[in-house]
C-alpha positions, 0 to 999 in steps of 0.5 A: 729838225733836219732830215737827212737820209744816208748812203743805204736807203731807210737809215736816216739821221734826225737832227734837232734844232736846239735852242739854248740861252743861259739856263741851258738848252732845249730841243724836240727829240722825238716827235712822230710827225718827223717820221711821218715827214721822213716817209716812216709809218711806225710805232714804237713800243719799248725804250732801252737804256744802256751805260758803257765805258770807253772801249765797250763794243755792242753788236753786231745785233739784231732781232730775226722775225717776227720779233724784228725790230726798228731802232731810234738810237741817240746818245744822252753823255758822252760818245759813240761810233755806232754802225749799221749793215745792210743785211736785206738780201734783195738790197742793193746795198746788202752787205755794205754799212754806214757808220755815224758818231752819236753824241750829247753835243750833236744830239743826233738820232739814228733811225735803223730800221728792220733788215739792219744789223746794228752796233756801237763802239763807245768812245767815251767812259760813262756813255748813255745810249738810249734806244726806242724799239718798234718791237718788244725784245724777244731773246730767242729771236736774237742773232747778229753778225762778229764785229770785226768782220772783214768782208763788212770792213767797218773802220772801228776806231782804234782803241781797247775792246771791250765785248760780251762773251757772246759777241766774239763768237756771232757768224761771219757775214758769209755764214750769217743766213740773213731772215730779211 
């Protein structure tokens, strides 16, 4: 497994190594000692699983405390652009966001911890993410941050949108009032 840290400090990238032959392949996805290498201590507690169609927007979400949650995202078929902003107000990068593109042939995770708003854009039909929670889902403490805003200037792929009714009305980052 290949550790790789990103431009904001606490969002990391595990990248498997996967073995394959003629039956197929096989690889470690998850194992609590590549997080105990990569300097995190935490438990998770719940695993979500989504399905999308090319073009499907999620986000931007996350959980205000003390239901916040860090997340362990990676893509089972198919392909995303998945996104993480930086809204801790006391960072240095607060504000600024890294974007990746998950998929079923990299087999990449993406660690987004606590104090990130988080969103994915989905680049093809029939795309599975999973998600492991370091916290239970808690509706009431859900907020997030519009999509498309221009202070965070995230390069969505071009593309149909499609979206939630409740993820095109979220704050502007600049009326976003950060718990982090």
């Amino acid at each position: 497994m290949k550790i790789k840290r990103t431009k904001i400090e606490g969002l990391i990238l595990f990248e498997p190594t996967v073995f394959s032959d003629e039956r197929g392949y096989f690889f470690e996805n998850f194992r609590q000692e590549f997080l105990e290498e990569s300097g995190v201590d935490l438990n998770f507690v719940q695993e979500n699983e989504s399905m999308s169609n090319a073009g499907s927007l999620r986000g931007l979400h996350l959980q205000a405390p003390p239901f916040a949650q860090d997340k362990l995202i990676r893509v089972v078929r198919g392909a995303i652009l998945d996104v993480a902003v930086d809204v801790r107000k006391q960072s240095p990068t607060y504000g600024a966001h890294v974007a990746i593109e998950l998929n079923e042939k990299n087999k990449h995770s993406f660690l987004v911890p606590k104090g990130f708003a988080h969103g994915f854009y989905c680049l093809e039909d029939k795309t599975i993410v999973q998600y492991k929670c370091s916290a239970y889902y808690n509706k009431d403490s859900e907020i997030g941050i519009i999509w498309n805003d221009p202070d965070i200037g995230i390069e969505w792929p071009q593309g149909p949108r499609i979206l939630s009714n409740k993820d095109t009305v979220l704050p502007m980052f600049s009326d976003f009032k950060s718990p982090f």
